[in-house]
Backbone bond lengths (Angstrom), bond angles and torsions (degrees), N, CA, C in turn:
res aa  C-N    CA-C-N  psi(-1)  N-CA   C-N-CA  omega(-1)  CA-C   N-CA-C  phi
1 X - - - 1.452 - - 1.533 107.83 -
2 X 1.416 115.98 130.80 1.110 127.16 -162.99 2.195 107.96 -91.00
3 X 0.830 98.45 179.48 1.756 82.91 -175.25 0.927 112.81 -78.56
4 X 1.467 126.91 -37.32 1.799 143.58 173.02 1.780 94.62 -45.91
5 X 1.387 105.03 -63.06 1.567 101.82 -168.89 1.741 106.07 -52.69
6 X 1.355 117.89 -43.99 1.331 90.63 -154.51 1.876 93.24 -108.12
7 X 1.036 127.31 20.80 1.570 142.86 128.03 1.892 98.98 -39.14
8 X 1.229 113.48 -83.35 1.202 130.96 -164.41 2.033 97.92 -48.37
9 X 1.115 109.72 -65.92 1.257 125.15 -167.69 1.713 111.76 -56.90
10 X 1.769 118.65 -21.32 1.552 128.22 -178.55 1.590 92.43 -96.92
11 X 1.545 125.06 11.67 1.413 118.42 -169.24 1.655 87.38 -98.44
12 X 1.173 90.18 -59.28 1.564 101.21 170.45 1.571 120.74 -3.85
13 X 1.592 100.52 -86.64 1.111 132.87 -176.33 1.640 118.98 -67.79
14 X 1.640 111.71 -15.94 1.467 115.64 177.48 1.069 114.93 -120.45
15 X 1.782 125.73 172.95 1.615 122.83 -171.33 1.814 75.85 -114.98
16 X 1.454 96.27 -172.97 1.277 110.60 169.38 1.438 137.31 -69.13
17 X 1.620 99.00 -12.27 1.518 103.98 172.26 1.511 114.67 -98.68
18 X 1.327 93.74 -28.80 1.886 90.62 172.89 1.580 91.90 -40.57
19 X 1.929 101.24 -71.89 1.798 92.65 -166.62 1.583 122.64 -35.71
20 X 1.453 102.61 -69.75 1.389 99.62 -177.11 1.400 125.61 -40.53
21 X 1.508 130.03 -37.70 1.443 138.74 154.19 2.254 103.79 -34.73
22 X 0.901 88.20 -58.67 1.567 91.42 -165.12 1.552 107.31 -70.52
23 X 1.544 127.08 -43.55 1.149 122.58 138.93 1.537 136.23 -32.45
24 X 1.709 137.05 -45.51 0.938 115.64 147.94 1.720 132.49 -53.24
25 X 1.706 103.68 -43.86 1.202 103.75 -176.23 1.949 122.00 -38.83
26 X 1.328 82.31 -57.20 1.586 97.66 167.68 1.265 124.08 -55.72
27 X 1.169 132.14 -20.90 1.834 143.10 174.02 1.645 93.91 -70.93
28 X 1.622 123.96 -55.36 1.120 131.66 -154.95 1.868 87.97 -66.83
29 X 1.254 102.75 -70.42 1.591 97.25 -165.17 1.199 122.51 -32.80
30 X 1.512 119.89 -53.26 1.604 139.65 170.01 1.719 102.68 -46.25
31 X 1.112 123.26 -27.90 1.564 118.04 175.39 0.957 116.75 -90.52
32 X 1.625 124.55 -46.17 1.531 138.98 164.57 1.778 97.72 -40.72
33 X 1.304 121.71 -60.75 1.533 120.71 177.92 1.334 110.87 -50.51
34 X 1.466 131.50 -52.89 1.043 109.91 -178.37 1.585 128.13 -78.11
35 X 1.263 118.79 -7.40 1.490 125.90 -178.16 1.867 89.26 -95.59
36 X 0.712 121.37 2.73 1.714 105.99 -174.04 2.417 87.59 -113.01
37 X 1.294 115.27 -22.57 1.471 105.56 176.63 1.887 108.72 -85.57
38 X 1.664 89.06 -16.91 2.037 78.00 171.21 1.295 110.14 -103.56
39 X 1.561 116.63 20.00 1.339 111.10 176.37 1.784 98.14 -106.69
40 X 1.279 117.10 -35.98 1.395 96.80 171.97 1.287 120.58 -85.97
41 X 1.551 118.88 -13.43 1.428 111.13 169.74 1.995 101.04 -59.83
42 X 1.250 112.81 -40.98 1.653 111.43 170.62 1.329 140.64 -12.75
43 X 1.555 92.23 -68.68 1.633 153.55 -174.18 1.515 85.26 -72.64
44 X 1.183 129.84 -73.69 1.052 117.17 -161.59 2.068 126.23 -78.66
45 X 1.427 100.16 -1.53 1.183 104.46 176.97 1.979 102.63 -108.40
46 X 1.272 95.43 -26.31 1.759 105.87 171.13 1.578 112.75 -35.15
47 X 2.011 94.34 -55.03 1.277 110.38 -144.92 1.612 86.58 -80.61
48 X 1.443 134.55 -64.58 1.315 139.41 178.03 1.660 107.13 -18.62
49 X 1.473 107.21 -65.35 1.779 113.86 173.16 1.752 107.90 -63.94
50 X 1.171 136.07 -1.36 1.155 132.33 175.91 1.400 102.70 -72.37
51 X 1.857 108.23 -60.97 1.370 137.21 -162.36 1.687 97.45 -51.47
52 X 1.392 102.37 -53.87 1.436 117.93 -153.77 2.041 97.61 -57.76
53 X 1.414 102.91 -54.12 1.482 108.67 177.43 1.281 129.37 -58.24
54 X 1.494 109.39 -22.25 1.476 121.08 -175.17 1.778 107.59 -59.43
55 X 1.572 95.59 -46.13 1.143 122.18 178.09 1.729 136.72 -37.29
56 X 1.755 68.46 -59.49 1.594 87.05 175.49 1.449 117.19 -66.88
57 X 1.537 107.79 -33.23 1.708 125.75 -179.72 1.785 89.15 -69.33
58 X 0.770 133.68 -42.30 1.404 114.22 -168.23 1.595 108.16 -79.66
59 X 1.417 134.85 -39.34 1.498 138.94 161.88 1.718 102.14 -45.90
60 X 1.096 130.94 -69.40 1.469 131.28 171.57 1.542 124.37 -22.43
61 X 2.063 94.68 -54.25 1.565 77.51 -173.12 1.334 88.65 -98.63
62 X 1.793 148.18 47.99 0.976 129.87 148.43 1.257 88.43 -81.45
63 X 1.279 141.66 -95.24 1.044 139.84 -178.51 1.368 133.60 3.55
64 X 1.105 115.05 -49.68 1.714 124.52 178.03 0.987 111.43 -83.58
65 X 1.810 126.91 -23.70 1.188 112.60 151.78 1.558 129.74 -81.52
66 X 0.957 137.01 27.08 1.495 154.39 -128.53 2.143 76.24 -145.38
67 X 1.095 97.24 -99.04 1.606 124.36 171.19 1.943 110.74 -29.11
68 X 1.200 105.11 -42.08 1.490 120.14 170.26 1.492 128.14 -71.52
69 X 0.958 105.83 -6.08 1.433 121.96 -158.86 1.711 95.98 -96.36
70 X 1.251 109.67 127.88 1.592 114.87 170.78 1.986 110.78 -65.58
71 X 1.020 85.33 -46.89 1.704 90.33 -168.45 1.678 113.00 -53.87
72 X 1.226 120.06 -18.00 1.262 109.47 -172.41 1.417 98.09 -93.25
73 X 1.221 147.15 8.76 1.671 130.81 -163.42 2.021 78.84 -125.37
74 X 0.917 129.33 39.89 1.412 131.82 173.26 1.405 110.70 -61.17
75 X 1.279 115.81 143.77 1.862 102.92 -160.02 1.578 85.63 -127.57
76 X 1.279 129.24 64.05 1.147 143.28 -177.02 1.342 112.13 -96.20
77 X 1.405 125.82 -143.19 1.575 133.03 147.91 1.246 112.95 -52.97
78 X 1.103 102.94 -47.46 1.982 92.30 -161.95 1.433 99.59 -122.99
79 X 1.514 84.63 156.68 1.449 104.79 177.91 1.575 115.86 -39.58
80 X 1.022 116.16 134.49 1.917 132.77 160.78 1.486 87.06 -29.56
81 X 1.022 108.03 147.35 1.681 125.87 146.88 1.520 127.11 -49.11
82 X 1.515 103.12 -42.55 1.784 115.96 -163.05 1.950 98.89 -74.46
83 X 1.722 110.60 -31.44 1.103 114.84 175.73 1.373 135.49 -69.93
84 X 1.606 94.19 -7.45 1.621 118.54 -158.24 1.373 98.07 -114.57
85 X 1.183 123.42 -27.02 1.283 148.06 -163.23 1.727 97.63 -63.34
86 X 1.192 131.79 -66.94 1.268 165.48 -173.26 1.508 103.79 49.58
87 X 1.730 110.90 58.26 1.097 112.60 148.75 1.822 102.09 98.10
88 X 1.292 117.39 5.35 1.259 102.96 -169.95 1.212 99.46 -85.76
89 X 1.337 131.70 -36.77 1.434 139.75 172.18 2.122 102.48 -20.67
90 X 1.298 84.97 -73.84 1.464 106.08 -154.55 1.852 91.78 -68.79
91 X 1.544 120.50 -27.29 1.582 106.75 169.38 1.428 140.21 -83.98
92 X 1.293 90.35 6.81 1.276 106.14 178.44 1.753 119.68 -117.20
93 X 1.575 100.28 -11.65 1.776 104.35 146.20 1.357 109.36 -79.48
94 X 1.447 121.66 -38.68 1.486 111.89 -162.75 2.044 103.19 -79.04
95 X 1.480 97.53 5.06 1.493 85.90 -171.80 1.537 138.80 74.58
96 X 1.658 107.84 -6.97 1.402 124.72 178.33 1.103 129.31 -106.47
97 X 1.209 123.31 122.81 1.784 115.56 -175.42 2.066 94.18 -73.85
98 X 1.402 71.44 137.02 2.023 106.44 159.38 1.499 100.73 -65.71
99 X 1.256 116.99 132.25 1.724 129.42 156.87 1.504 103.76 -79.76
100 X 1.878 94.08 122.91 1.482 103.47 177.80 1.069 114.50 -75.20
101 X 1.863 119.47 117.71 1.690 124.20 -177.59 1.579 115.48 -81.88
């Protein structure tokens, strides 16, 4: 049975609102599909920027605990750490290279 035939043959059996009912139905799905492919394209760029931030939050509080830390500002012989440090701590949470002076 060809599609025309059994086109012809669901005419039969339906009024015009059955169709039109089944015609919307089908509009809805085709929209439901497309709002459900920009929701995982979403999801899937959400989650990437999730990953990416987690990241950065974890370089940060290395850092602040680095910077937080009593033991490194030791007023001993030698220089503190944080002074010696010259910032690599904090450029390597912030992700940016220092310009060599």
């Amino acid at each position: 049975m060809n599609a025309q035939e059994r086109l012809e043959k669901c005419k039969q059996f339906a009024n015009a609102d059955d169709i039109d009912w089944l015609i919307d139905q089908v509009q809805k799905k085709q929209e439901l599909e497309v709002r459900c492919e920009i929701r995982d394209e979403t999801v899937k760029y959400s989650g990437g920027k999730l990953n990416e931030l987690e990241q950065q939050i974890r370089r940060y509080e290395e850092a602040l605990q680095f910077y937080a830390d009593p033991k490194i500002y030791n007023e001993g012989y030698l220089p503190p750490a944080v002074l010696t440090d010259g910032g690599r701590i904090a450029e390597k949470a912030l992700h940016k290279p220092l310009s060599n002076k």
